[in-house]
Backbone as ProteinMPNN parsed JSONL, in Angstrom:
{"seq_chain_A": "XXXXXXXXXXXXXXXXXXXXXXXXXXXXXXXXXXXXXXXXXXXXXXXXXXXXXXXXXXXXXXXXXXXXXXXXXXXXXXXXXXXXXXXXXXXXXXXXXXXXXXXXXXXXXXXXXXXXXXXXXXXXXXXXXXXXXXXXXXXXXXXXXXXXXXXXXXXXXXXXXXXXXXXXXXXXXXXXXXXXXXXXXXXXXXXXXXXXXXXXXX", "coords_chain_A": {"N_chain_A": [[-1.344, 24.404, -2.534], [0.359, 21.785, -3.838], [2.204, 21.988, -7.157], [1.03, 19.266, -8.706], [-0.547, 16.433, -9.638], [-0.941, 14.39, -8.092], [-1.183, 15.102, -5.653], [-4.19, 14.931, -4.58], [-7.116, 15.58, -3.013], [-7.599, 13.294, -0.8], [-5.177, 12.832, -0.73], [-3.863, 14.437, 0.545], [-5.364, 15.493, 2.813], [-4.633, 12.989, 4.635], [-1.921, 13.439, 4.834], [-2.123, 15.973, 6.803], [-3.437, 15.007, 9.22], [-7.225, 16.017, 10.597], [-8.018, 17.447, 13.294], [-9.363, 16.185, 15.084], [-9.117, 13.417, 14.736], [-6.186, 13.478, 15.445], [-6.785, 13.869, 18.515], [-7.865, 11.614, 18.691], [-5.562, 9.876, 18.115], [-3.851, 10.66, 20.262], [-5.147, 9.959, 22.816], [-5.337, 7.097, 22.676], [-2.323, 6.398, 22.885], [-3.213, 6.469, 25.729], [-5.194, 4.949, 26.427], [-5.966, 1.997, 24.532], [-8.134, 2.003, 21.496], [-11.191, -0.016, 21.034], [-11.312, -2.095, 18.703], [-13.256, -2.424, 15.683], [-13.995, -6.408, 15.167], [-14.871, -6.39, 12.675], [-13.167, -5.659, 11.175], [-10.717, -6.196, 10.988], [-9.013, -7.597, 8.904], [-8.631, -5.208, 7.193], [-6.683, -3.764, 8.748], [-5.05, -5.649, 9.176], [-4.055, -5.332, 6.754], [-3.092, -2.82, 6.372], [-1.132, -2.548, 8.157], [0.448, -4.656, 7.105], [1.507, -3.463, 4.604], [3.173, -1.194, 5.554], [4.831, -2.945, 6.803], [5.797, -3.585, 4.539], [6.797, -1.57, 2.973], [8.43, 0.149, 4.798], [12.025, -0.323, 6.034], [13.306, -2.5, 8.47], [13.74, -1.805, 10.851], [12.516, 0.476, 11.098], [9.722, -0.265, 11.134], [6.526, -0.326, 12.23], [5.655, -2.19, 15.243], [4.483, -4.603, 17.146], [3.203, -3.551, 19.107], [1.972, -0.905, 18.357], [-0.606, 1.023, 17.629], [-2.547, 0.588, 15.355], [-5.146, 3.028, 13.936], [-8.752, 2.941, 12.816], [-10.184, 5.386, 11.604], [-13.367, 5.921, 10.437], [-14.744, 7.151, 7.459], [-13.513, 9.653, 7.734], [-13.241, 13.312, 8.638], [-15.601, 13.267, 7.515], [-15.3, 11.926, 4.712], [-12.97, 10.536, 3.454], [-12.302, 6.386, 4.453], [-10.146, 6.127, 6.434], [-7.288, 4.583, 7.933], [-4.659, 5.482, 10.463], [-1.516, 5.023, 12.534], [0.661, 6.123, 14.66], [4.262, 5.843, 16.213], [7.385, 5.577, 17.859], [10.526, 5.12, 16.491], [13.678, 3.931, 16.733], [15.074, 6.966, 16.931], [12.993, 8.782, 15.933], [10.277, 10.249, 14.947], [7.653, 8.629, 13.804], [4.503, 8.646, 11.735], [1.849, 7.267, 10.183], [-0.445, 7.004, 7.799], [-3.454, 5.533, 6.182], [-4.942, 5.282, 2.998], [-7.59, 3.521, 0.915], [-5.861, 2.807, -1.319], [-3.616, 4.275, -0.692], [-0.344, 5.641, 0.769], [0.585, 7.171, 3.315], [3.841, 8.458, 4.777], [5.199, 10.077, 7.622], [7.584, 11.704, 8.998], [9.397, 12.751, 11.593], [11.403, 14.76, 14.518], [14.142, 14.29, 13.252], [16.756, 14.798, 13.734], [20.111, 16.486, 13.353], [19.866, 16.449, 10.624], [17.811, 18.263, 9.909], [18.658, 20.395, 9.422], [19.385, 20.763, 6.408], [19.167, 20.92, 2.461], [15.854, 20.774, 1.343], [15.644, 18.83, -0.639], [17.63, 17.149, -0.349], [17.909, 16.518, 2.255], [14.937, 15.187, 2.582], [15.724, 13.05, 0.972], [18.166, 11.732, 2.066], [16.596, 11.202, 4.855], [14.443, 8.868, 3.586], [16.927, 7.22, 2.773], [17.355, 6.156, 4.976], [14.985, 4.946, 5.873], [13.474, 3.652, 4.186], [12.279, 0.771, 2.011], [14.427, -0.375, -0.755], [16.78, 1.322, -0.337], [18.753, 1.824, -2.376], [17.548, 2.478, -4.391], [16.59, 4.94, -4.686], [16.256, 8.174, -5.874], [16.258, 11.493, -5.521], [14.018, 14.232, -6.723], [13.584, 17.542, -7.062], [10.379, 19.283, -7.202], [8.85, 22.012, -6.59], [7.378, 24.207, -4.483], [5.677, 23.084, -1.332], [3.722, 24.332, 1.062], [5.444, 25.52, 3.67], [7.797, 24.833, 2.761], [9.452, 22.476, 0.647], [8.387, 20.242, -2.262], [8.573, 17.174, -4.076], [9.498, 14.356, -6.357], [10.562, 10.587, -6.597], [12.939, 10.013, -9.079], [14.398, 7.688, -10.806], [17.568, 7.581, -12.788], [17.876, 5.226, -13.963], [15.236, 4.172, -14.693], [12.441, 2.95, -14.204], [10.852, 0.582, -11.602], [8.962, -0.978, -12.174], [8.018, -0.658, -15.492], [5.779, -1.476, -16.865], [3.458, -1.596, -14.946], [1.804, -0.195, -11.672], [3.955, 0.618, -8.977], [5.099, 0.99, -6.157], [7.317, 2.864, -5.491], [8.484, 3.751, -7.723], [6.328, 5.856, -8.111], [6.546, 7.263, -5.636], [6.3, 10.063, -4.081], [7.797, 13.156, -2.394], [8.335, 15.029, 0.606], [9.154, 18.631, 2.571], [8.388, 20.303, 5.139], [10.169, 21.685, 6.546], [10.961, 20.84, 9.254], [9.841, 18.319, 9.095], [9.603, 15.511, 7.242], [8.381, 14.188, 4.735], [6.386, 11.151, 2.993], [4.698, 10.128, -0.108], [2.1, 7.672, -1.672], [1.201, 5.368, -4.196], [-0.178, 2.747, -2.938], [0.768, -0.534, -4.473], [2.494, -2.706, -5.793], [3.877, -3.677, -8.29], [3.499, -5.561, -10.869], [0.714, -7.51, -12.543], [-2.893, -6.412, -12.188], [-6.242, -6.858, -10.954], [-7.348, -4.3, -10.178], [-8.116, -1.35, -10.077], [-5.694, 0.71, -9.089], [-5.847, 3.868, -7.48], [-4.92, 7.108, -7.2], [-7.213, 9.196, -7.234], [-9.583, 10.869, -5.635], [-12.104, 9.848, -5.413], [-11.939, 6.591, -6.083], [-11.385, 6.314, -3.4], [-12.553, 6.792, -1.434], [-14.186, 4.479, 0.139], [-13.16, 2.367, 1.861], [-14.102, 0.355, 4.263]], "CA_chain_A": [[-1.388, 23.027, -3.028], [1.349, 21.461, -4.903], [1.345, 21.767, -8.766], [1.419, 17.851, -9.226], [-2.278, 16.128, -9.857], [-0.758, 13.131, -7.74], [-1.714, 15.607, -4.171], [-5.541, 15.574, -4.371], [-7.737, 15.968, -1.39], [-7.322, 12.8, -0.096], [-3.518, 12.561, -0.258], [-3.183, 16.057, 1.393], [-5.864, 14.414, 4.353], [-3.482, 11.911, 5.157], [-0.686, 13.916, 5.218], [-2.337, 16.871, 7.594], [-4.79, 14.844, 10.133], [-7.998, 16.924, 11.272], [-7.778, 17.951, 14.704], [-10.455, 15.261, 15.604], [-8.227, 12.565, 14.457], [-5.198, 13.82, 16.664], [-7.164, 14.074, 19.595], [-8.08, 10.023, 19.125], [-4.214, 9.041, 18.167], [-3.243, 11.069, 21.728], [-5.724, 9.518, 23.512], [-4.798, 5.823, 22.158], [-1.6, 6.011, 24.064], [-3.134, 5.999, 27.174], [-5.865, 3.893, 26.072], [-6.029, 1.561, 23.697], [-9.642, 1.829, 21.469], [-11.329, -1.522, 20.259], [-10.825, -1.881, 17.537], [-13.874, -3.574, 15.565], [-13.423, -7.467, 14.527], [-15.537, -7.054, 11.5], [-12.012, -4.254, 10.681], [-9.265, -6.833, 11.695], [-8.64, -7.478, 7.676], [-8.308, -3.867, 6.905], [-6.151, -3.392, 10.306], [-3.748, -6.263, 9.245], [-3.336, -4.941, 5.301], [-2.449, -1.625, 6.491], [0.02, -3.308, 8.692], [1.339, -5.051, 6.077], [2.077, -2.444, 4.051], [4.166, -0.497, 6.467], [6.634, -3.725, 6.643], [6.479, -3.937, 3.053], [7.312, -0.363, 2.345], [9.469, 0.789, 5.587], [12.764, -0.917, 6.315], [12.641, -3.744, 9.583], [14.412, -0.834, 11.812], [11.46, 1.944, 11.007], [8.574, -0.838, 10.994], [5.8, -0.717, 13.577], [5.784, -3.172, 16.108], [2.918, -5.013, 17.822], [2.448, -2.602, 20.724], [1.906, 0.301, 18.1], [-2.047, 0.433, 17.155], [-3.653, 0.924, 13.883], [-6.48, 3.069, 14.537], [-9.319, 3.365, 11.759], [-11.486, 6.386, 11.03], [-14.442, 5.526, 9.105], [-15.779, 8.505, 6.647], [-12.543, 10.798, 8.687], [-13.839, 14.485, 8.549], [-16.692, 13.27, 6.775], [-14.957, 11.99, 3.518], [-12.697, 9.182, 3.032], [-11.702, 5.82, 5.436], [-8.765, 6.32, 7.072], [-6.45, 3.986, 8.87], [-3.605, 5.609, 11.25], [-0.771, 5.069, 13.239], [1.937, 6.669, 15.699], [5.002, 5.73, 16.797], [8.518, 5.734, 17.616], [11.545, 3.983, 16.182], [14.825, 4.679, 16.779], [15.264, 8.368, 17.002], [12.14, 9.235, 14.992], [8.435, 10.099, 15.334], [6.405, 8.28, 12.494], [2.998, 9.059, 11.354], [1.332, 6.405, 8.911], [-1.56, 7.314, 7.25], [-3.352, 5.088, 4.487], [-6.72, 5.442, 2.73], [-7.968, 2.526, 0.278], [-4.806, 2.85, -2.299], [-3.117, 5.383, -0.442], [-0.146, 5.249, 2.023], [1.363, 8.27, 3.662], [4.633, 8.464, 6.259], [5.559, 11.602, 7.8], [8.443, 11.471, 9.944], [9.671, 14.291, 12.743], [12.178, 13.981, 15.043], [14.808, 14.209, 12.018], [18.049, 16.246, 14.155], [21.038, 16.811, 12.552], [19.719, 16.353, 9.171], [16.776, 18.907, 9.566], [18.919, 21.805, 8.555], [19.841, 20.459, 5.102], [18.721, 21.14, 2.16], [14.491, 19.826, 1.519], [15.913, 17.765, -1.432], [19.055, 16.371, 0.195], [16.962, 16.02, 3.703], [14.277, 14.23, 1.836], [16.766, 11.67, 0.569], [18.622, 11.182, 3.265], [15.463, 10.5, 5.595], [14.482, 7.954, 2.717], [17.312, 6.235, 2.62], [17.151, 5.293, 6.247], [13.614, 4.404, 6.729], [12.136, 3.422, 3.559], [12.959, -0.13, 1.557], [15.344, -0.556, -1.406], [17.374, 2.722, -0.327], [19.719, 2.08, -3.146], [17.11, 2.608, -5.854], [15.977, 6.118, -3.87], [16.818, 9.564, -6.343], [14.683, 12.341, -5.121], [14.032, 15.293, -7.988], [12.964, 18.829, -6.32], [9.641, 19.803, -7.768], [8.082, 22.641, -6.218], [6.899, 24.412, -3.358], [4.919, 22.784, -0.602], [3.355, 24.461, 1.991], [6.499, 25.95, 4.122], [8.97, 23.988, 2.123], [9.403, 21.786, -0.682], [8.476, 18.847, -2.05], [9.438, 16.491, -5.262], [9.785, 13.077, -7.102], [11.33, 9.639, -7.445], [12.936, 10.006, -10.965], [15.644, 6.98, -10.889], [18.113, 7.422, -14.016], [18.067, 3.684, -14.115], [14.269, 3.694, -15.012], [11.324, 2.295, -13.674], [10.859, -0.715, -11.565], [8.187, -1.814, -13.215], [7.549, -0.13, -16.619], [4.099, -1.32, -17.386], [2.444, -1.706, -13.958], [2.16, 1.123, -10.563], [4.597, 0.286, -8.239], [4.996, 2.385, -4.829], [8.831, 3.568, -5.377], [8.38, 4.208, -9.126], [5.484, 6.815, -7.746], [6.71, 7.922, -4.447], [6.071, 11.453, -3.937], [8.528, 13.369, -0.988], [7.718, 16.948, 0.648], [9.231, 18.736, 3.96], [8.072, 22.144, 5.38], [11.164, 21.797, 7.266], [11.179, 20.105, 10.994], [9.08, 17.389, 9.295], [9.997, 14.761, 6.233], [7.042, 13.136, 4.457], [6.415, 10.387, 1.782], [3.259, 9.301, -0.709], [2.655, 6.556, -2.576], [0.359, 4.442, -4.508], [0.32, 0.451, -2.716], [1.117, -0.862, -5.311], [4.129, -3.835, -5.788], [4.244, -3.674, -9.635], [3.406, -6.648, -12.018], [-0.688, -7.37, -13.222], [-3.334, -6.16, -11.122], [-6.974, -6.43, -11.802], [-7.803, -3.6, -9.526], [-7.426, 0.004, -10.322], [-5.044, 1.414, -8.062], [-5.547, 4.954, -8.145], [-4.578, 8.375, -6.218], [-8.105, 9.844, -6.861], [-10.094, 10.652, -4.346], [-13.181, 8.283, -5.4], [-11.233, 5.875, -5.646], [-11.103, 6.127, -1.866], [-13.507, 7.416, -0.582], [-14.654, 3.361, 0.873], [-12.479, 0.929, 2.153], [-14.488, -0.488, 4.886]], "C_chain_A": [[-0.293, 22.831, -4.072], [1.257, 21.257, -6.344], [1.747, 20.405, -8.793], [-0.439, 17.2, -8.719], [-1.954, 15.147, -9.092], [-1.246, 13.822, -5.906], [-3.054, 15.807, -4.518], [-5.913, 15.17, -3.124], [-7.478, 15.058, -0.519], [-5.492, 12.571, 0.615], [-3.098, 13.937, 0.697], [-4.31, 15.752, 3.026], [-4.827, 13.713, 4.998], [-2.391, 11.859, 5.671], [-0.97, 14.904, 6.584], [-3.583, 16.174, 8.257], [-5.777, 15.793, 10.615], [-7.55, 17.034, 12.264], [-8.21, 16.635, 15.069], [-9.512, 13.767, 16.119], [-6.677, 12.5, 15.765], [-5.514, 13.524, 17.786], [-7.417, 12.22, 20.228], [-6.842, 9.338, 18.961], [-3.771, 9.358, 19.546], [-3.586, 10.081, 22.673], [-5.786, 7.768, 23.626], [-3.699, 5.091, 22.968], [-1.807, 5.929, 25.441], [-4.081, 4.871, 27.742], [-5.997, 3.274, 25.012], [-7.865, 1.254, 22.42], [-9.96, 0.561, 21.134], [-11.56, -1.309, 19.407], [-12.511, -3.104, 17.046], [-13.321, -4.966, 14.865], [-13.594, -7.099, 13.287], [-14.014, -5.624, 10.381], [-10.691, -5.238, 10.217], [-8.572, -6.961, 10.238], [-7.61, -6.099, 7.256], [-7.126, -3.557, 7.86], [-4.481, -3.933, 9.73], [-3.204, -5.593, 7.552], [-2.603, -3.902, 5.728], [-1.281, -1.922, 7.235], [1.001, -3.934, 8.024], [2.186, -4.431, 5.088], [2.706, -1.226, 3.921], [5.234, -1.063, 6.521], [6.549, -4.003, 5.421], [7.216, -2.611, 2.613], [8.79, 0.469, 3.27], [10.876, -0.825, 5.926], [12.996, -1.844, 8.152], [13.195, -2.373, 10.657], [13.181, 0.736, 12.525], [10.144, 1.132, 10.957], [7.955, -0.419, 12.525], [5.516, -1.596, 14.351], [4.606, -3.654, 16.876], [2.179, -4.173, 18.703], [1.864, -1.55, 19.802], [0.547, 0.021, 16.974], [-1.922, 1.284, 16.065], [-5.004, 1.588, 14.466], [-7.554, 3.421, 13.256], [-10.145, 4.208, 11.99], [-12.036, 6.483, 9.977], [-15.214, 7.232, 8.799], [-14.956, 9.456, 7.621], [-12.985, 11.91, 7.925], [-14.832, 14.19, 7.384], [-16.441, 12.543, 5.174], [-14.468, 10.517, 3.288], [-12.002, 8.223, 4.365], [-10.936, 5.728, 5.355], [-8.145, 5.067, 7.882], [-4.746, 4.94, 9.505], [-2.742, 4.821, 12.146], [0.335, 5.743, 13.727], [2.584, 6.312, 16.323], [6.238, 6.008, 16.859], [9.256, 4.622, 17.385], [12.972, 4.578, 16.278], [15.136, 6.318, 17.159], [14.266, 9.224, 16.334], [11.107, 9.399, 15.436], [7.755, 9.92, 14.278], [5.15, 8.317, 12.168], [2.938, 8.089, 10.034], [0.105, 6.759, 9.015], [-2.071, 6.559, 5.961], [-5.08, 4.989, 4.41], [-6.803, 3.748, 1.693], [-6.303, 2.06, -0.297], [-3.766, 4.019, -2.387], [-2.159, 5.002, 0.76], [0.741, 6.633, 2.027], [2.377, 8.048, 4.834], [5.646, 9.871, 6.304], [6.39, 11.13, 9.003], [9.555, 12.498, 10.615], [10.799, 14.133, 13.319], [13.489, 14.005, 14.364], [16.302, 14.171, 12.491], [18.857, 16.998, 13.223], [20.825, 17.44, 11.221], [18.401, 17.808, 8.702], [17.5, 20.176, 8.923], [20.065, 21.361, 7.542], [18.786, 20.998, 4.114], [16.878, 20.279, 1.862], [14.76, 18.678, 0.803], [16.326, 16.62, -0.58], [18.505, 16.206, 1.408], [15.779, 14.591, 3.634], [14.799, 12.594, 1.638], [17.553, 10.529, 1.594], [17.672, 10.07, 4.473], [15.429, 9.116, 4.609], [15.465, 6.8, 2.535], [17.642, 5.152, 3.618], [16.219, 4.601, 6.056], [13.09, 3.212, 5.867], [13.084, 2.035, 2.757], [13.329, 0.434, 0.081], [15.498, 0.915, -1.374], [18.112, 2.894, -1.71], [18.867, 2.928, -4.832], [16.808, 4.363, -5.94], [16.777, 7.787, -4.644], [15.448, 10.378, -6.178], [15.234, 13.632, -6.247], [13.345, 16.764, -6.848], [11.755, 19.47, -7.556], [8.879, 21.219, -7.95], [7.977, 22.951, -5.029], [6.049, 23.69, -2.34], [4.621, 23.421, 1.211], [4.622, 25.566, 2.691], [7.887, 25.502, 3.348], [8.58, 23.553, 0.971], [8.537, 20.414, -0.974], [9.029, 18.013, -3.656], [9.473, 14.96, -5.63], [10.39, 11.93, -7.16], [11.527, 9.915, -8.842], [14.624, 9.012, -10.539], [16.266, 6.916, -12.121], [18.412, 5.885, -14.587], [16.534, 2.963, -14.586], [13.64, 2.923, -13.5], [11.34, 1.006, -13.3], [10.449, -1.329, -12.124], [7.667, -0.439, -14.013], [6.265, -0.089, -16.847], [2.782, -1.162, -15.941], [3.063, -0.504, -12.878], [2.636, 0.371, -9.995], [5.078, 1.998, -7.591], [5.854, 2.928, -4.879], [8.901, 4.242, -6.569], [7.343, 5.855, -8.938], [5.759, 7.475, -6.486], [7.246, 9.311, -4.808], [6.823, 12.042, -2.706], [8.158, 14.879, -0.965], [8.344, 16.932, 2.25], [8.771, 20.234, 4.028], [9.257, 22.203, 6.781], [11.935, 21.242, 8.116], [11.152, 18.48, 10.617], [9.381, 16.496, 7.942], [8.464, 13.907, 5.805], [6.929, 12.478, 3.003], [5.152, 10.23, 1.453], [3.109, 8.91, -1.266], [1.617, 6.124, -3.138], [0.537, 2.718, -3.641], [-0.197, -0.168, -3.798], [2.762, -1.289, -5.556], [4.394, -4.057, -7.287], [3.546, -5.011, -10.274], [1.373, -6.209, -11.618], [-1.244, -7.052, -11.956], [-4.52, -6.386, -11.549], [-7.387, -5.449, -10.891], [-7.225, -2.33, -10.018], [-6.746, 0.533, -9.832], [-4.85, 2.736, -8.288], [-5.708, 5.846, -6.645], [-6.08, 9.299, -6.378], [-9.127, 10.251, -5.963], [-11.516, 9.475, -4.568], [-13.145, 7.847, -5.488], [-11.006, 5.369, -4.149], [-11.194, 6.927, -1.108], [-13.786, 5.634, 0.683], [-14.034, 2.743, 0.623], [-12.775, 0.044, 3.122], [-15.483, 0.299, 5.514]], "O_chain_A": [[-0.096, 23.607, -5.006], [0.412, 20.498, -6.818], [2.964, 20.269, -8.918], [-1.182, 17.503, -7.785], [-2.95, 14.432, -9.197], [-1.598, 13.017, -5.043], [-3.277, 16.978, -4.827], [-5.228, 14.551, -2.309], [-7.119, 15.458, 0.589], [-4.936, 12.326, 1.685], [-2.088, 14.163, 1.364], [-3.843, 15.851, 4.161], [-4.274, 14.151, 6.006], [-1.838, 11.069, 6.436], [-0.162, 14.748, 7.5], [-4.7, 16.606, 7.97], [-5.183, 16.679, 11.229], [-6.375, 16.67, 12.308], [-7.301, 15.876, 15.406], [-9.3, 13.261, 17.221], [-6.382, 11.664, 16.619], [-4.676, 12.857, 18.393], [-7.291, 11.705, 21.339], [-6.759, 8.244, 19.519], [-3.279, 8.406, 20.154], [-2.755, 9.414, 23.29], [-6.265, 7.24, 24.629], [-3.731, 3.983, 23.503], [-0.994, 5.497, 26.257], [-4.026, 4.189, 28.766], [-6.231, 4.093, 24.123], [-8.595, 0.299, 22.682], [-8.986, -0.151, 20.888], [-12.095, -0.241, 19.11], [-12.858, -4.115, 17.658], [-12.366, -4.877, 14.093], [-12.65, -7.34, 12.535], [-14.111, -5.04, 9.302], [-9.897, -5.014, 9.304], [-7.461, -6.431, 10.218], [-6.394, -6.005, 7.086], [-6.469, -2.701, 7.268], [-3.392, -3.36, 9.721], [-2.007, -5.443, 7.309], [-1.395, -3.963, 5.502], [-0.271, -1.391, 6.773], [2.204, -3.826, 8.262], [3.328, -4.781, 4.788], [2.859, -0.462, 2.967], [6.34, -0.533, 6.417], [7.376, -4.845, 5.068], [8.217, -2.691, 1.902], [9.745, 1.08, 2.791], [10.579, -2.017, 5.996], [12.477, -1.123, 9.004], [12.275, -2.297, 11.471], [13.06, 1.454, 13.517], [9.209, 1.889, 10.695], [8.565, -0.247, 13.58], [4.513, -2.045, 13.796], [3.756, -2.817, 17.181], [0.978, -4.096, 18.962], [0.969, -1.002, 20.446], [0.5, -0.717, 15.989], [-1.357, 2.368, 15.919], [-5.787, 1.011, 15.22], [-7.11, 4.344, 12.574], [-11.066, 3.824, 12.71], [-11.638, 6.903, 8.891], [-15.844, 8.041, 9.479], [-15.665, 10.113, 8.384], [-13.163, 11.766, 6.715], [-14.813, 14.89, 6.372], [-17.407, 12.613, 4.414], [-15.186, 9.552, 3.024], [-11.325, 8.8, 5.216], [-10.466, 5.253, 4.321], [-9.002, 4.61, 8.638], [-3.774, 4.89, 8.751], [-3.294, 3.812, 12.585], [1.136, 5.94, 12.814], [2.087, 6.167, 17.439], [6.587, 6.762, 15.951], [9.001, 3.484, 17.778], [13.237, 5.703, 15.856], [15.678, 6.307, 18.264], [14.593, 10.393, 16.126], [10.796, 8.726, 16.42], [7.219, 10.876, 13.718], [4.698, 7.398, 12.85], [3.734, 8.113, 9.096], [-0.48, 6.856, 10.094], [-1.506, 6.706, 4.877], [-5.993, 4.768, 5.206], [-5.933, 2.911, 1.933], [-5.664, 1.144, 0.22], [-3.243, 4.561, -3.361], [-2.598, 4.301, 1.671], [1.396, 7.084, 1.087], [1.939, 7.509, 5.851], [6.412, 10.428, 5.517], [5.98, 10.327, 9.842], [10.505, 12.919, 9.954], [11.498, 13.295, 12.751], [14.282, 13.58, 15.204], [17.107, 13.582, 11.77], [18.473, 17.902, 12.481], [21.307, 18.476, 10.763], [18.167, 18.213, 7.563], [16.978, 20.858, 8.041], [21.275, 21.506, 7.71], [17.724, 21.459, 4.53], [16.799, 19.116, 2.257], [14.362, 17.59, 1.217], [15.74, 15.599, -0.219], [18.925, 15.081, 1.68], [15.733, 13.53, 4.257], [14.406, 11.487, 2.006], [17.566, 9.315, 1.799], [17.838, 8.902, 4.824], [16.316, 8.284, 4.801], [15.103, 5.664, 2.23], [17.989, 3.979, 3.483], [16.477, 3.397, 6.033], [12.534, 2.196, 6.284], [14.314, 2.07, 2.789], [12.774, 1.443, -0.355], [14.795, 1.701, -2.01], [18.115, 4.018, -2.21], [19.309, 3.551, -5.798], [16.797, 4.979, -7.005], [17.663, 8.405, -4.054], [14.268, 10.175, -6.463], [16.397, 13.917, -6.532], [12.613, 16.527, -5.887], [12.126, 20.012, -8.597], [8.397, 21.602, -9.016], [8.419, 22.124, -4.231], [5.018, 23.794, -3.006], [5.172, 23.032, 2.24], [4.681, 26.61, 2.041], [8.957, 26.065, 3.579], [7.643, 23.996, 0.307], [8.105, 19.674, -0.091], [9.998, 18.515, -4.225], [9.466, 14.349, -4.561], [11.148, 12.052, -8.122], [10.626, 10.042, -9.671], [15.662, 9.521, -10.117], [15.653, 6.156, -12.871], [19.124, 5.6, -15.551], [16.401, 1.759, -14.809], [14.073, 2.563, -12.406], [11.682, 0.146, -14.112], [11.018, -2.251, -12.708], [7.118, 0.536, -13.499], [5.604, 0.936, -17.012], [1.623, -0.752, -15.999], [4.173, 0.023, -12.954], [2.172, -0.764, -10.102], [5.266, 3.153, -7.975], [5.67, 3.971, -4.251], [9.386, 5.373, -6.536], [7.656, 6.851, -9.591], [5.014, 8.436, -6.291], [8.2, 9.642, -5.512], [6.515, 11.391, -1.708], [7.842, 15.662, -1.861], [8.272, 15.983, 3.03], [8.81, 21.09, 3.144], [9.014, 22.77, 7.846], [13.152, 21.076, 8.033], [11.802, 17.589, 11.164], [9.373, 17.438, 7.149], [7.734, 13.215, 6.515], [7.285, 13.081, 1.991], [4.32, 10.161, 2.357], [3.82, 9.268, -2.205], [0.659, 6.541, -2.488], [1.339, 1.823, -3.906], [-1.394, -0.323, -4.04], [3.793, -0.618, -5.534], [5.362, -4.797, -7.46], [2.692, -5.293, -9.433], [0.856, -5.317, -10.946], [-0.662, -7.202, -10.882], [-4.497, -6.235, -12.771], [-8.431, -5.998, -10.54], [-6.04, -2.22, -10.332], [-7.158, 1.663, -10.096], [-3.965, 3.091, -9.066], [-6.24, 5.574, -5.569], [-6.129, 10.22, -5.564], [-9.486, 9.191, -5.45], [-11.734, 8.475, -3.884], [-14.237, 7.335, -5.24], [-10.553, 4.275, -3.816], [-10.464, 7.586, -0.367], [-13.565, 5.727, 1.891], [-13.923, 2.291, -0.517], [-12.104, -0.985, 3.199], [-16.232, -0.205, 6.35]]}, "name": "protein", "num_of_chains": 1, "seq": "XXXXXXXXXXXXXXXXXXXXXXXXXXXXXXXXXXXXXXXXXXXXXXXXXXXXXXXXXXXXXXXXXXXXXXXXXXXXXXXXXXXXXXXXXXXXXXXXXXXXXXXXXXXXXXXXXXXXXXXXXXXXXXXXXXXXXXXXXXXXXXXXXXXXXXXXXXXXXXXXXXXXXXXXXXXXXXXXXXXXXXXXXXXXXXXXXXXXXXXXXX"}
């Protein structure tokens, strides 16, 4: 586990799907599940906050389902998705106040360094590339992982915002981001990375 208190249980869920989970994103592409109405809310936020965070090139597109797992391996609700964009294989993962994107597929760039791989990925996929300095923190797993730290400061100073907190990690093949959702200015909601926090989102 990474020394940084910002990977607890749920953010490391999100990033590594159960088996269970896998077996219902596979099975998605050849069928589509129904999805319940009384979800469609939850369905479209998480949607939303894929084209707010990924750039229009790396967004998901209508054909590419949201699938939710309520109480996933017993713990916290999950929303997924899988697809491709361009040359990539994307994995979105988001719990209440949680959004994860893991992205495969990489080529060229996979044998760079985790930092400088990290970055790179990032500055394709993810929005305002320009603001995007990745810090190398630590070990993760097979690889690394590490920090937004922009020498230009914080978007927003007093409030969480998702770029100000974005977290990056590769174990090599595979590039992955984590974030708080969170757009900066007042909030009255807690937005937090703990897991009880988000445990229930629908």
């Amino acid at each position: 586990m990474p020394d940084d208190r910002f990977f607890t249980s749920v953010v490391l869920q999100l990033i590594n799907p159960p088996q269970s989970s896998r077996d219902v994103l596979s099975a998605a592409q050849l069928k589509p599940p129904v999805i319940p109405p009384k979800l469609e809310f939850e369905i479209d936020s998480a949607r939303s906050w894929a084209g707010f965070i990924l750039q229009n090139a790396y967004q998901p597109r209508g054909k590419d389902l949201f699938v939710p797992f309520p109480k996933e391996n017993g713990r916290f609700d999950v929303i997924r998705c899988t697809y491709r964009a361009r040359d990539m294989e994307i994995s979105i993962a988001q719990s209440k106040y949680v959004i994860s994107i893991s992205v495969a597929g990489i080529g060229p760039d996979a044998q760079k360094p985790d930092r400088e791989k990290a970055e790179i990925i990032a500055g394709k996929i993810l929005a305002m590339p320009d603001r995007i300095r990745f810090q190398l923190a630590g070990t993760f797993v097979n690889g690394h992982f590490g920090r937004q730290e922009d020498p230009r400061g914080k978007i927003d100073p007093e409030w969480p915002h998702w770029l100000d907190l974005l977290r990056w990690w590769s174990d090599g093949s595979t590039v992955g981001f984590v974030t708080l959702k969170a757009s900066g200015g007042p909030t009255r909601e807690v937005i937090s990375v703990e897991d009880q926090a988000n445990i229930h989102w629908f």
